[in-house]
N, C-alpha and C positions, 0 to 999 in steps of 0.2 A: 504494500500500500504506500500511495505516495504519500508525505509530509507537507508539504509546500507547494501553493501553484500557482502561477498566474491564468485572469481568466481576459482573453482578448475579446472585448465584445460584451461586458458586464452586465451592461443595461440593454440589453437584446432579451427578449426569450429564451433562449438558450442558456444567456448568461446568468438570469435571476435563476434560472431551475438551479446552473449549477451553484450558484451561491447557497441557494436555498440546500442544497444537500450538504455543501463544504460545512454550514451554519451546525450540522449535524453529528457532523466526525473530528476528529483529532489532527487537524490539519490545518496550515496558517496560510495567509494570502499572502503574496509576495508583490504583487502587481495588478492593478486594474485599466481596463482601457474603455472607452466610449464617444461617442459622435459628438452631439451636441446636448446630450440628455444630464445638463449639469445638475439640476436636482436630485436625480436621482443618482449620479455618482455620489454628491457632497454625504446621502444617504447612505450608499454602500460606503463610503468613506469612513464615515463613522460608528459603522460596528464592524468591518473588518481590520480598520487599519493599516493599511498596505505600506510596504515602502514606497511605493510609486506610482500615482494617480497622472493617465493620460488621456488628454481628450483630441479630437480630429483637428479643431484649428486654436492657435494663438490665442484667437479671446475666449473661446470656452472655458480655457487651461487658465487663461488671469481671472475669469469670474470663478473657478472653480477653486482656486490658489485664496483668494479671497476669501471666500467662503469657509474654509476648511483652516486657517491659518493659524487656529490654536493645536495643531493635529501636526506630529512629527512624518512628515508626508511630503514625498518632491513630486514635483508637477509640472508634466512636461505634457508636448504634442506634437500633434503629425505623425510621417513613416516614422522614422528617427525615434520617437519615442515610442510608437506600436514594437521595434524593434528592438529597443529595451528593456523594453516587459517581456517580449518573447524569448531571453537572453539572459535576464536578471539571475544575479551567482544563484539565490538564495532557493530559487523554486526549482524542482525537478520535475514538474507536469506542467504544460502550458494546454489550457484550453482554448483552439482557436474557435471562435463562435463569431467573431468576425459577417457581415454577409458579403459575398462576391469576392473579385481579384485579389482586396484590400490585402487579405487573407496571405497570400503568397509570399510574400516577401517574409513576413516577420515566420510564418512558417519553416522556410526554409532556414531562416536564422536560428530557431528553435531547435530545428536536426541537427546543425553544424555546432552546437552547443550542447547536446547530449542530452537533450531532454525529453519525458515522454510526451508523445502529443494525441494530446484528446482531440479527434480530429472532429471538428461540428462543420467547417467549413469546405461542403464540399466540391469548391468549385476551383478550389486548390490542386485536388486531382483529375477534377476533370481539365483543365488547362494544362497543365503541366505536370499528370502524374505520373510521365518516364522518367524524368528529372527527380521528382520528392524522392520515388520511391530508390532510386539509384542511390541517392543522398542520406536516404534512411536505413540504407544496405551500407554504404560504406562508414558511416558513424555509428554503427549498431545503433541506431535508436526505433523505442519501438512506436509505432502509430496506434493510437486504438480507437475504432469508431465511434463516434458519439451518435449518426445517425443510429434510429430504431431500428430499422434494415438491414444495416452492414454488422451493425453490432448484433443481431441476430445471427448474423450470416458468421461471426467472426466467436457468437457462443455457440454453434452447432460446430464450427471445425475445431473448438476444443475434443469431439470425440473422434475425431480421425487421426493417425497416426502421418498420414502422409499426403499434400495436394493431387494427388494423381490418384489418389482416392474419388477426388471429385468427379461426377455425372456433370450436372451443371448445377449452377445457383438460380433460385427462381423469387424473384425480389415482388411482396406484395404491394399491390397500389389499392386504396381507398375508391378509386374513382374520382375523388373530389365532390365539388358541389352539382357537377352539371352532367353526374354518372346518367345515362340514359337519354342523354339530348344528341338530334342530332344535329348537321350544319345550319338548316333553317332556323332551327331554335336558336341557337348557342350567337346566330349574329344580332342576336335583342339582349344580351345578357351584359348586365350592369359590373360595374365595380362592386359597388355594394353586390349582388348576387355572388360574384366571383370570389367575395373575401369570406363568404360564411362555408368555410370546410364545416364537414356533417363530423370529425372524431376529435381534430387535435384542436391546441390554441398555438399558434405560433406566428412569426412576425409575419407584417402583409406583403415583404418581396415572395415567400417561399410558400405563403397560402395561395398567390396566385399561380405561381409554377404547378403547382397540385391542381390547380384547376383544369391550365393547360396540358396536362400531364408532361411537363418540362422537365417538371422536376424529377421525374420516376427515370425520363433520359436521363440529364445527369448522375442519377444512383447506376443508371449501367455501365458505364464510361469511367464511374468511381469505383465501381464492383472490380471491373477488369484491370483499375491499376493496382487497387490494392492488393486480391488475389492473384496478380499474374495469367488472366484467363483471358483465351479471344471470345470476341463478340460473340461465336455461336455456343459458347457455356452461358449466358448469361441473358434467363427469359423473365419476364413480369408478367403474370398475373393480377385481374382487379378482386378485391378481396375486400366488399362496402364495411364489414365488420372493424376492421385494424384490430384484431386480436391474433392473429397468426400475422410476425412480422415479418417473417421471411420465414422460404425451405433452402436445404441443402440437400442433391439429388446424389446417391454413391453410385458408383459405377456396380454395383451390384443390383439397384433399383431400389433399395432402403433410401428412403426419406426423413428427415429429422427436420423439426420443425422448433422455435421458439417461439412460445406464446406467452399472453401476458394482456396486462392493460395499456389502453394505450395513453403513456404518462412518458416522457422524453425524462426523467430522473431516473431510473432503473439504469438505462444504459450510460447517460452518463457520472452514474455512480462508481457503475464497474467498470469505467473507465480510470478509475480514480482508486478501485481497490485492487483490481486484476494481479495477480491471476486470484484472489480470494476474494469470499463474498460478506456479506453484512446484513443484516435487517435494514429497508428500504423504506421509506414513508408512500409508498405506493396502496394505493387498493389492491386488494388481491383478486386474481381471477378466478371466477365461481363458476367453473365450468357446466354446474346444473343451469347457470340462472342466464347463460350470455347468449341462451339461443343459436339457433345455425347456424352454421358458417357456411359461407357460398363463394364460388369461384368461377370466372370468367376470362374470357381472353379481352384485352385493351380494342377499342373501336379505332383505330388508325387513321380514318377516316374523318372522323369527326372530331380529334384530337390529332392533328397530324405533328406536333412536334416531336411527341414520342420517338415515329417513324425517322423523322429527320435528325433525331440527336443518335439513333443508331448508327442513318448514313453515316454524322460525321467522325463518330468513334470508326466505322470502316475504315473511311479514308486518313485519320490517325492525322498527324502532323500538326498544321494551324488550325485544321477546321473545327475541330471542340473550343480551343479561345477565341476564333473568331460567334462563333456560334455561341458561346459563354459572353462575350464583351455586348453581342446583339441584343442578346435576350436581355441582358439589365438593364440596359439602356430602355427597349422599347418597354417593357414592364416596370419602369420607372416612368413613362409617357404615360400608360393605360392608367396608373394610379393616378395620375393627375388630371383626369379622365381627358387627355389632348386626341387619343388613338381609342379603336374600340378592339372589340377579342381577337379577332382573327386579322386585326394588321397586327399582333406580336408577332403571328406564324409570318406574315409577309415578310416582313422587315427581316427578322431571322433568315427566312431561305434568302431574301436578297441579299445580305452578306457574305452569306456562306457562295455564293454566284459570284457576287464582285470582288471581293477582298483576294486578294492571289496568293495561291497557295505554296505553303514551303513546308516540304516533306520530311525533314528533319533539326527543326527551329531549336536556336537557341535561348534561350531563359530571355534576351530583349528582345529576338525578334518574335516570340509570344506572345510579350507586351506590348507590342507596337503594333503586332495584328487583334491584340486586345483595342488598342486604342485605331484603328481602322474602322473596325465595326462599329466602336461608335459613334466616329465621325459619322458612315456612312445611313446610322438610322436617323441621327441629328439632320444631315444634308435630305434625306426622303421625307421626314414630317415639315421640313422647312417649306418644303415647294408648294 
């Protein structure tokens, strides 16, 4: 069990859970990071006590420097400071909980520094996860998933002895809010419709990815960097319940399964206590009382980004950051209701069209085809 952790992304959803479990166990905070959510850092400020409070710009970090000033607490911002919390001597777990690219960088500083990482952030690996995972091979460090899915995926290959064990991995989807619509529906559907997921609570960039089923892509594109597996190990399933969060298929035909409530602290508990476990402030799952469980195959059609984030894990190289850079960008537009559902999918394939492909990128030119896409949905909603 780790002692000490930084958590990147504190005031995120992911981040209060994990606080919320840290608050639980025998472990101290080392670093905090967050956007512009100064109230609620100067909060988490004051019952964790961190050595090091980071916010995204310069005046957040002096209003929050203010705030907090009777508090032995340095306060800093920007990359520079996300990278010091990802790095700081004192923590041996860093949670990145981060959302999007931001994630990357203080990541990869976190490997290169020996630390374990709670991985929440997963667009870390979908972007660049030939590079993490090379990085987390050559510094020994280990990664452990914070997703409900991978982290499922990653307690069912506790019982196997060896990956070539593995059939394929079969990663569950919810369906989201608009499970059973099809295209003519889905082109009337709101922000407000699109942010009310039917199981979990989680921030509004990744309740919408769920909607469009973006986000179940990117868990396959993260599946395959983390486990080492091609595209064709790695299927989803829609499973409206979220109580089976993933299977693992053996090359035998044995199936194993992780089930549970669906409550995002469990996994990143055990991410925190691995390889041992602890009593959990979860509900327990009452498997007389949770009803059937039902499975289907994902509509393609009526959800096409799934299909296209396959594509671009196929063709490997820039096309998942380009494809990764698109989709924040336009689902940052849809929330601001500028674009409606189905121009994310536009804007998305359009980059992944335009933006020029380079088959074996390094770590800038990632970034830079990161930042291509999103010039290029910027320049498409301008017109």
């Amino acid at each position: 069990m780790v002692t000490c952790v930084s958590v990147l992304g504190s005031t995120g959803s992911i981040g209060r859970q994990s606080l919320d479990i840290i608050s639980r166990m025998p472990v101290r905070v080392a670093a905090l990071t967050a956007g512009q959510s100064v109230d609620r850092m100067a909060e988490q400020c004051r019952q964790f006590v961190p050595e090091l409070a980071v916010m995204a710009t310069e005046q957040a970090a002096m209003e929050l420097k203010e705030r907090i000033a009777d508090l032995p607490i340095r306060v800093s911002w920007g990359e520079d400071g996300l990278i010091e919390a990802a790095t700081i001597v004192s923590a041996d777990c860093v949670i990145t909980a981060v959302v999007g690219m931001l994630g990357l960088k203080p990541t990869l500083a976190a490997i290169r520094a020996g630390k374990r990482i709670g991985l929440a952030n997963k667009e870390t690996l979908v972007c660049a996860g030939e590079l993490v995972m090379a990085e987390a091979e050559k510094y020994g460090t280990e990664i452990i998933p914070v997703d409900s899915e991978h982290s499922a995926i990653f307690q069912c290959l506790m019982g196997l002895h060896d990956h070539k064990e593995i059939h394929r991995l079969i990663l569950t989807c919810s369906g989201g809010p608009f499970f059973g619509m099809d295209r003519q529906q889905l082109q009337q559907v709101t922000k407000a419709d699109a942010l009310k997921h039917p199981n979990w609570k989680m921030g509004a960039k990744i309740t919408i990815d769920c909607a469009t089923l973006m986000n179940k892509g990117l868990e396959v594109i993260e599946a395959m960097r983390l486990y080492r597996l091609p595209l064709e190990q790695v299927d989803v399933v829609i499973h409206r319940q979220s109580i089976v969060h993933s299977f693992v298929e053996c090359v035998d035909g044995a199936v194993m399964a992780q089930l549970g409530t669906p409550d995002m602290r469990l996994p990143i508990q055990l991410a925190l206590t691995y390889p041992e476990r602890m009593e959990c402030p979860v509900d327990r799952l009452e498997l007389t009382k949770c009803g059937a469980l039902s499975f289907c195959e994902p509509d393609t059609d009526a959800f096409p980004c799934l299909a296209l984030a396959r594509e671009c894990a196929k063709m490997g190289g820039t096309a998942c950051p380009v494809m990764n850079g698109a989709n924040e960008a336009a689902v940052a537009l849809f929330l601001e209701d500028k674009i409606g559902f189905y121009d994310i999918y536009r804007l998305v394939k359009g980059a992944v069209d335009a933006v020029p492909f380079i088959a074996e990128p390094t770590l800038e030119q990632i970034l830079e085809a990161d930042r291509l896409a999103r010039v290029y949905v910027t320049e498409q909603t301008a017109i």
